[in-house]
N, C-alpha and C positions, 0 to 999 in steps of 0.2 A: 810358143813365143819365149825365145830367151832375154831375160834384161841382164844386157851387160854383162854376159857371159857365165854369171853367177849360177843363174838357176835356171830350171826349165818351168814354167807355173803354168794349172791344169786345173780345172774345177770339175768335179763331179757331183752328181745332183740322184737323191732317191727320195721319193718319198717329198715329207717337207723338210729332208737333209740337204743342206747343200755344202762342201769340202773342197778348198780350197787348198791344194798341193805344190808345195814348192817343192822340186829335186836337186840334189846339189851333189857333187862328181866326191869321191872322196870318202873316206871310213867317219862315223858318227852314227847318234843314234837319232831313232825316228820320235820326232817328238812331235805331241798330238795335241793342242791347247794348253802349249807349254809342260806339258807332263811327259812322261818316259809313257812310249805306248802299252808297259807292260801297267803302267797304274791304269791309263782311261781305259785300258778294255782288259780288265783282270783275268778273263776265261782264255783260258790255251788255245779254244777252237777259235776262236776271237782273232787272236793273234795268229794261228797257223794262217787263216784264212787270208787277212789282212799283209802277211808280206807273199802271198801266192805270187801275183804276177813280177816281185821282183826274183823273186827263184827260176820260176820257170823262164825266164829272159834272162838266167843266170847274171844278174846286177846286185844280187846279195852278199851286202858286205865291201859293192864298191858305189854306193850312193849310201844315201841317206836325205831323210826328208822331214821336213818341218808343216805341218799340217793345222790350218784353221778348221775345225766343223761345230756346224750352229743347228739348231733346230732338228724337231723331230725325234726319235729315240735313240735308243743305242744303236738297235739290228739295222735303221734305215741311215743312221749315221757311219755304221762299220762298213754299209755296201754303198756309201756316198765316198768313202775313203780309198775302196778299193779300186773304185772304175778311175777316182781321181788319180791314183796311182796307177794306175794303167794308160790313160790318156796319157799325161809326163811323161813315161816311158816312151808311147808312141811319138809324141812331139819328138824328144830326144834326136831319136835314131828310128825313122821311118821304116827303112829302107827293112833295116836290120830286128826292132823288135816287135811292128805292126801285123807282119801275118804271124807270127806266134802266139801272141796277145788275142790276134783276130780270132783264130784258133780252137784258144781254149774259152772264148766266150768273153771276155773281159772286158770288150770294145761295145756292149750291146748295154744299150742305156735301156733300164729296165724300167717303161714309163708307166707302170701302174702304180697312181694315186687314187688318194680316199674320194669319193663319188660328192661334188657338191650337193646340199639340201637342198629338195623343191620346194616351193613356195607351197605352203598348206598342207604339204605334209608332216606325221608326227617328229620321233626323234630322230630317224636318221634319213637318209639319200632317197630307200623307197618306202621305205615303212609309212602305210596310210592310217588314219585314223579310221576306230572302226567304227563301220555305219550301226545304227539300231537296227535290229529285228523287227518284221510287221509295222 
């Protein structure tokens, strides 16, 4: 969905991350809750990973994107970044960067989250409480 020609906007979701991606045509930097992406996500593998789908759609260096993400951690916020830039992308230009994207994996919303608690059980999802011996 583009508004008013500006941008392309895309949300991607991991975890309880959720990343809210505007694209915009044009050289800038990617800024990530208002910060340079190289402050919120200081590790190089961090950042390789994070402009993957705009290199291999070779768009590196002719976008640039401004990025909400809330909740959850770093690793589930860096892969709520990445699908969200990759959706953008596909929004963009279908035609041209969706089977590339599709491809390399990018398009595949990775729905494993944390297992709700059962009622009466201990601390986590399955863990029971242990019964007494005899």
């Amino acid at each position: 969905m583009t508004h008013k020609n500006l941008y392309t906007f895309a949300v991607g979701r991991r975890k309880e991350s959720v990343a809210r991606v505007r694209l915009y045509e044009g050289k800038g930097k990617i800024l990530i809750n208002d910060q340079p992406l190289e402050e919120y996500f200081p590790s190089l593998i961090a950042q390789t990973l994070l402009v993957e789908p705009l290199r291999v759609t070779n768009t590196l260096g002719k976008v640039y994107a401004t990025i909400r993400v809330a909740g959850g951690g770093k690793n589930g916020q860096l892969e709520a970044v990445i699908y969200g830039l990759a959706r953008a992308l596909s929004k963009k230009d279908p035609e041209k960067f969706r089977p590339i994207l599709k491809k390399k994996g990018f398009l595949t919303r990775d729905a494993r989250v944390k297992e709700r608690r059962k009622y009466g059980h201990a601390q986590k999802a399955r863990a029971k409480k242990q019964s007494p011996k005899r």
